[in-house]
C-alpha positions in Angstrom: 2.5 12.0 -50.3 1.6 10.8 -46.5 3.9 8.3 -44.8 2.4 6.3 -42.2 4.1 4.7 -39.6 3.1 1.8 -37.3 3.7 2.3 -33.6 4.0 -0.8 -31.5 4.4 -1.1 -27.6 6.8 -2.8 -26.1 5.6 -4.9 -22.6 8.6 -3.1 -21.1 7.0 0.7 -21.9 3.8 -0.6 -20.9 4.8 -1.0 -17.8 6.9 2.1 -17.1 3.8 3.9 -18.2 1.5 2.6 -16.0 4.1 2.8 -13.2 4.3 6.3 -13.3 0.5 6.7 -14.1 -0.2 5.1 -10.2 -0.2 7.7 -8.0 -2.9 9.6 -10.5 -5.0 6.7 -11.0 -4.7 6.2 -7.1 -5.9 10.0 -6.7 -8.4 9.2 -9.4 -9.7 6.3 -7.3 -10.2 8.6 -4.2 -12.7 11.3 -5.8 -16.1 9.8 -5.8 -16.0 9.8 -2.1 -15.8 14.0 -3.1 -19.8 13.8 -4.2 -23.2 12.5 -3.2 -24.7 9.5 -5.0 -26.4 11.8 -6.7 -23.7 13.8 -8.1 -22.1 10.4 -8.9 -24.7 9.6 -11.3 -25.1 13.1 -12.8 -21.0 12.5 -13.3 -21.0 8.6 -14.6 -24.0 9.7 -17.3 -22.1 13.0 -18.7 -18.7 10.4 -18.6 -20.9 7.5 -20.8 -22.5 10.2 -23.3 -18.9 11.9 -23.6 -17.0 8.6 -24.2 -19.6 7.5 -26.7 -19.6 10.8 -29.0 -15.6 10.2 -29.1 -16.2 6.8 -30.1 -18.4 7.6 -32.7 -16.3 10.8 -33.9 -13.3 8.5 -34.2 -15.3 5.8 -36.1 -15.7 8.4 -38.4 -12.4 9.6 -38.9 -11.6 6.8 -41.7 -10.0 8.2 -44.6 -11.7 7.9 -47.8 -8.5 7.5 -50.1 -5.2 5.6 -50.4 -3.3 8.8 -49.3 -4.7 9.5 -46.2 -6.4 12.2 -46.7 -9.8 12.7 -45.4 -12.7 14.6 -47.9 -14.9 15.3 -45.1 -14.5 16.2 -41.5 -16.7 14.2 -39.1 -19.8 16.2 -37.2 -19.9 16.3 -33.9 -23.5 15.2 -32.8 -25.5 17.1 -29.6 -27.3 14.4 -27.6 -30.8 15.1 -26.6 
């Protein structure tokens, strides 16, 4: 039997989170001046492929029963 638990955020943790996050998201923010314009948008297309296979790998990891339990992994798909 699988138990299943709900998670839920408090505005609080949030914003401890994202307080400590800063100084990476700050370093994050300084990197594109790192490439050309070119290697920018070689970056931002790889970034928009990658983050839509996860989205579509994680639509498909609904479970197919009341326990949980998946029958089927999801595939992973190779875009052309």
């Amino acid at each position: 039997m699988i138990r299943r638990c709900r998670v839920v955020g408090r505005l609080a943790w949030v914003d401890r989170i994202l307080t400590e996050l800063k100084p990476l998201f700050d370093s994050l923010d300084e990197l594109p001046a790192h490439f050309t314009a070119q290697e920018q948008a070689a970056i931002n297309r790889y970034l928009r492929l990658a983050a839509q296979q996860l989205t579509e790998f994680a639509a498909g990891l609904g479970h197919d029963d009341d326990e949980g339990v998946r029958t089927e992994q999801p595939k992973a798909r190779i875009l052309g």
